[in-house]
C-alpha positions in Angstrom: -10.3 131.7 34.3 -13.0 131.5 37.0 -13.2 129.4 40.0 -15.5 127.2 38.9 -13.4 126.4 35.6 -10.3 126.0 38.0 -12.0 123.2 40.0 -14.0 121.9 37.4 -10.6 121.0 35.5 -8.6 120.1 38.6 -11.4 117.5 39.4 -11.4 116.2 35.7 -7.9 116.3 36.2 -8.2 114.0 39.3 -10.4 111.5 37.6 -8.5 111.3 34.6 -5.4 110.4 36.8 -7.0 107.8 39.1 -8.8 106.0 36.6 -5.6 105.9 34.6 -3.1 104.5 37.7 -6.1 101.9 38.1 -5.3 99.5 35.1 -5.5 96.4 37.4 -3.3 94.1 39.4 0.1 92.9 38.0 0.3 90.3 40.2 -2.3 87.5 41.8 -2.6 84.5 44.0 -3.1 81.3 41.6 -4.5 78.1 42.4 -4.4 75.1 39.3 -4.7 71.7 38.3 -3.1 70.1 35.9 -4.1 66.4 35.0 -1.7 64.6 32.4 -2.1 61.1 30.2 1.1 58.8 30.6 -0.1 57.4 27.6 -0.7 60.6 25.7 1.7 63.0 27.6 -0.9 65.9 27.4 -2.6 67.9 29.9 -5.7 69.6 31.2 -4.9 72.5 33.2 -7.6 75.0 34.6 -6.8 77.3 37.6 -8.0 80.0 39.7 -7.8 83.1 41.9 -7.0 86.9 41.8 -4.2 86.1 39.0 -7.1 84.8 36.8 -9.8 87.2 37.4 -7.7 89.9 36.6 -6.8 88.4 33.6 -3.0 87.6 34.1 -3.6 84.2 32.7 -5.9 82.1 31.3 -8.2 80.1 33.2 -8.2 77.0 31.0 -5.3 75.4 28.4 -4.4 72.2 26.9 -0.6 71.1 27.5 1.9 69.0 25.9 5.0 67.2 27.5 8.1 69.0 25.4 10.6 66.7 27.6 12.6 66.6 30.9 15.4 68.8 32.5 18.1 68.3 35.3 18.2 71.3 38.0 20.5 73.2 35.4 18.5 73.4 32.2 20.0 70.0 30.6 17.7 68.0 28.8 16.6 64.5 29.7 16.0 61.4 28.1 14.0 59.0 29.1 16.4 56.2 29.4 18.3 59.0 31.1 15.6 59.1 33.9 15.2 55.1 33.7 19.0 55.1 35.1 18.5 57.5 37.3 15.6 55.3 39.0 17.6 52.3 38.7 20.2 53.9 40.6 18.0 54.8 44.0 19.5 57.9 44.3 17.6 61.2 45.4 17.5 63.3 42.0 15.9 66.4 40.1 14.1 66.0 36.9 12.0 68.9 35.7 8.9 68.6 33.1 8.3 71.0 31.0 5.4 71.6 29.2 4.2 73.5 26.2 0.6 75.0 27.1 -1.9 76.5 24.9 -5.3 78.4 26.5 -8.4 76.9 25.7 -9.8 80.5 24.9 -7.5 81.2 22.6 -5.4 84.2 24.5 -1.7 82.7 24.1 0.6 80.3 25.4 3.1 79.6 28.2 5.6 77.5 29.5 4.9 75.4 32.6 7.6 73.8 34.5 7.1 71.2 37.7 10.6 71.2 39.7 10.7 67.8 41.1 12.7 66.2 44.3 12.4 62.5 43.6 13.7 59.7 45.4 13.1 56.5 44.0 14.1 54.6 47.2 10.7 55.0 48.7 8.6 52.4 49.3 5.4 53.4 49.4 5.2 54.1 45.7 5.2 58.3 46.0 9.0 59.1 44.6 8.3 63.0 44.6 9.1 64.2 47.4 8.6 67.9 46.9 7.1 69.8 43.8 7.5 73.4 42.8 6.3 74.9 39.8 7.4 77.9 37.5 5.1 79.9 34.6 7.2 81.4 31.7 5.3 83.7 29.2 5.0 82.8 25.4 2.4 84.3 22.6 0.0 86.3 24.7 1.5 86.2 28.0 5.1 87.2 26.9 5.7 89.5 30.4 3.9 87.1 32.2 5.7 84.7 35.2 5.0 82.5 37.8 6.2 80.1 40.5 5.0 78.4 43.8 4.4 74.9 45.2 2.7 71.9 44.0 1.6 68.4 45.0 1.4 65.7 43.1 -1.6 62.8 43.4 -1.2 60.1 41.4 -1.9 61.8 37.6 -2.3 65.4 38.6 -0.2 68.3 40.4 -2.3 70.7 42.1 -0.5 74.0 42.9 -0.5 77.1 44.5 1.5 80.2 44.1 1.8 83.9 42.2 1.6 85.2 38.8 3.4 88.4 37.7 2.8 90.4 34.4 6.1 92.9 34.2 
């Protein structure tokens, strides 16, 4: 083989390689919104950031309240949280809802982690808000967590999203 086919495949060899190991980010910066009903219990969630630009997760869905958790995965009831409010005691409840991208790439689990402490008197009872991202249809090795602040009907939060 001659020296010019020696380099000529070692370069080809070299591209193929780097444009192989460059199949995108499997993790990214997310910022979101998500705006819920109390009289509906759905959502509006549309995010942002490295996470979404490199396609991690969709940048739009539609969710739906599937119920309420303690710290440990136990479901809630509503009257269950009623007592708990009517107690005054600091407590966990987690939300989680079912959420289905507007585009039509999959779903995913969203779950807000919330410290509430219905003692307070200036009407805010969460006192601290994380999030987590589970994968579903479309987004199966996808995952997520960070921190997020709630204003009246809507969290906003921050965080990172992880496709194994």
């Amino acid at each position: 083989m001659s020296v010019l086919a020696r380099q000529s495949l070692a370069l080809l060899s070299l591209f193929v390689l780097a444009t192989g190991c460059s199949s995108g980010s499997d993790a990214g910066d997310i910022a979101f919104e998500s705006v819920f009903s109390p009289s509906t219990e759905d959502s509006v969630w549309t995010a942002t950031g490295e996470a979404i630009d490199d396609g991690l997760l969709c940048p739009a869905a539609t969710g739906v309240l599937q119920g309420f958790e303690d710290e440990n995965g136990v479901a809630r009831t509503r009257d269950d949280l009623g007592s708990l409010f009517g107690a005054g005691e600091p407590f966990v409840s987690v939300s989680v809802d079912s959420m289905t991208c507007d585009d039509g790439s999959g779903e995913f689990t969203l779950r807000f982690i919330n410290e509430v402490d219905p003692s307070r008197s200036d009407g805010t009872t969460i006192i601290a808000s994380t999030w987590t991202i589970t994968g579903g249809s479309g987004y199966d090795t996808t995952s997520g967590e960070g921190n997020a602040e709630e204003s009246g009907t809507a969290f906003q939060g921050t965080g990172t999203v992880t496709k194994e």
